[in-house]
N, C-alpha and C positions, 0 to 999 in steps of 0.2 A: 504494500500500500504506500502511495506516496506520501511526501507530505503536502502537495495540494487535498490530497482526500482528509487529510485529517484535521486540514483547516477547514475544508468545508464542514465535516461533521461540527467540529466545534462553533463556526457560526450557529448551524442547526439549531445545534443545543442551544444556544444564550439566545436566539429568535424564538425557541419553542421555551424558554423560561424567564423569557418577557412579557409573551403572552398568558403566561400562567398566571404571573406576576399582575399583570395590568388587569386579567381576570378575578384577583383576588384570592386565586386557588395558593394549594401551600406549594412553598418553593419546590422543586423539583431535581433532588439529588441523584444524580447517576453513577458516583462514585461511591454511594453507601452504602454500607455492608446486608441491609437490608430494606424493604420498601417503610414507608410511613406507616404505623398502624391505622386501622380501619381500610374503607375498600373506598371506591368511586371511582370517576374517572385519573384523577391527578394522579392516586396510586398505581391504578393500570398503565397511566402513561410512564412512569417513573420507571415501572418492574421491565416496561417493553425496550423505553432506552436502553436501562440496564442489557435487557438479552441481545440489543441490536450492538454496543458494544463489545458485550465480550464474544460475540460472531466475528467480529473483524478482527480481535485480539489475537482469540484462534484461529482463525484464517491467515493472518499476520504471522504471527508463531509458526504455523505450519510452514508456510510459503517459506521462511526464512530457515526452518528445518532442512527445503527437500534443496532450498539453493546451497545448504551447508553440504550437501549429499550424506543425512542422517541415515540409516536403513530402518526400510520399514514406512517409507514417507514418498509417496507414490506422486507422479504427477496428477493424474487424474482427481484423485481424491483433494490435492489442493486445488487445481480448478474448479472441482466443484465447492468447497469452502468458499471458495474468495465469491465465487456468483451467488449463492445462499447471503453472504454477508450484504454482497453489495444490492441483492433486490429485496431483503430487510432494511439496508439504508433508504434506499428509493422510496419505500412503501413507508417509512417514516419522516419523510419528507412530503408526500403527499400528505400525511396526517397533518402535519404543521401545517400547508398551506390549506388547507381548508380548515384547519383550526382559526387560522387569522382569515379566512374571507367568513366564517360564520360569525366572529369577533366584529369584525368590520361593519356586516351585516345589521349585526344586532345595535352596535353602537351608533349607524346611521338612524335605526328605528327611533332611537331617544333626540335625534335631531326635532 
């Protein structure tokens, strides 16, 4: 993974815990050891960064395993790591953006 991708997630992140933020929902930790107690959306959202994270961690890891030439660390299998990771990126990225046009939405309604 490069580091264009890994700036872009971390944009992600701070655009999708802006709008949390300006929603009023609780902060949104991805780096903690575990979700927020109780359920809702915020906490769903929080567990899901969480998994979409450590996908590219391990896909990261791996990839840098099979360029090591570890044994036992197939190409195949990191190709497919890295495309799992990268269409959980994608697919959370479409959640933000329609998180902020429903945002948008609702706060033109109060216009």
């Amino acid at each position: 993974m490069s580091i264009h991708s890994l700036s872009s997630i971390e944009t992600v992140l701070a655009q999708m815990r802006q709008v949390a933020h300006t929603a009023g929902l609780q902060k949104i930790e991805v780096n903690a050891t575990h979700a927020p107690d109780g359920g809702g959306f915020a906490t769903e959202l929080a567990r899901s960064l969480k998994r979409v994270s450590q996908a590219q961690n391990m896909a990261n890891t791996q990839a840098q395993a099979f360029e090591m030439g570890t044994p036992g660390v197939a190409l195949n299998d990191v190709m497919i790591d890295l495309q799992k990771a990268s269409i959980a990126f994608q697919t959370s990225v479409q959640v933000r953006n329609r998180l902020v046009a429903a945002y948008q939405e609702i706060a033109n309604m109060a216009v």
